[in-house]
C-alpha positions in Angstrom: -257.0 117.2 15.1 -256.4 115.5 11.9 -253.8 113.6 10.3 -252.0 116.4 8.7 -252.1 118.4 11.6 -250.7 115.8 14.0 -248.0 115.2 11.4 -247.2 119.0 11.2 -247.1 119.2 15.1 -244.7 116.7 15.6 -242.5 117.6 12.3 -242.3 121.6 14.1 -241.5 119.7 17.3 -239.1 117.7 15.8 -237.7 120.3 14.1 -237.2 122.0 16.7 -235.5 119.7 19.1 -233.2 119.0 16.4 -232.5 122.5 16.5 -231.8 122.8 20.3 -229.7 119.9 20.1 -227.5 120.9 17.4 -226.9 124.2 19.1 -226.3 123.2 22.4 -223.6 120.2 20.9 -221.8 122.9 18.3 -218.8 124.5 19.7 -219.5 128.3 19.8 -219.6 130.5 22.8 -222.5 130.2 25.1 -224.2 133.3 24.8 -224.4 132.9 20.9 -226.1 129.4 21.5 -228.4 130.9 23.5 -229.0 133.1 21.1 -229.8 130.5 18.6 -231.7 128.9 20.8 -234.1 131.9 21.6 -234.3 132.6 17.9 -235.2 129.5 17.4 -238.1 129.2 20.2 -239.3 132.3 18.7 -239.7 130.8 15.6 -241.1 127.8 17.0 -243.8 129.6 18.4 -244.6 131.7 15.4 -245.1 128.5 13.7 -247.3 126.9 15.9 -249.2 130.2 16.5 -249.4 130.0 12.4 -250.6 126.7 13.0 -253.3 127.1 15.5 -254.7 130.2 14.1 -255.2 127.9 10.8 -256.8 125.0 12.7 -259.4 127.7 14.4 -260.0 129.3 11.1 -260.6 125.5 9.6 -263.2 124.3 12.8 -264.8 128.3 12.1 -265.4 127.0 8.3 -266.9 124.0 9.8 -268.9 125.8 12.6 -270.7 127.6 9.2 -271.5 124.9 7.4 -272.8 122.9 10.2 -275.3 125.7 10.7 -275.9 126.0 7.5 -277.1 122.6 6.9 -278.8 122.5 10.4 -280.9 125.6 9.6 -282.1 124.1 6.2 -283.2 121.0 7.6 -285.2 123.1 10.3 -286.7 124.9 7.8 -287.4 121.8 5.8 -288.6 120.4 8.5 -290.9 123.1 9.5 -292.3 123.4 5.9 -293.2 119.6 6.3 -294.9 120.0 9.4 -296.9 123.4 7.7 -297.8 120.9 5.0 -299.3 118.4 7.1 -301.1 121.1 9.4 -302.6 122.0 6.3 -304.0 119.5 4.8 -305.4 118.1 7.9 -307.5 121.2 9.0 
């Protein structure tokens, strides 16, 4: 995982502590902060499915350019070798 992502991570988990905490400390009834705190679980995990979902679309990108490059240096490769077969029969 990268820098930004690690720093995303922990600002969502932070965030969402901070969340929790400030609902279970504020002085409403129990079944509203439990509501709150649902809601805000849900959202948590809609962010870090967000999240996720980016990071496999990012290491797909990378997946396609690796075999991108990998392919044309096989084909460069096997070019060179026609080359030399070549010129040596």
């Amino acid at each position: 995982m990268n820098e930004n992502g690690k720093i995303v991570t922990a600002l969502l988990a932070g965030l969402a502590a901070g969340a929790v905490l400030g609902l279970l400390f504020a002085p409403e009834k129990g079944s509203e902060t439990r509501d709150k705190i649902q809601d805000s679980l849900a959202d948590l995990g809609e962010a870090i499915k967000e999240r996720a979902e980016e990071q496999l679309d990012q290491l797909q990108d990378l997946k396609e350019k690796l075999v991108s490059v990998v392919k044309s240096k096989v084909s460069k490769a096997e070019s060179i070798i026609d080359d030399e077969i070549e010129e040596h029969a």
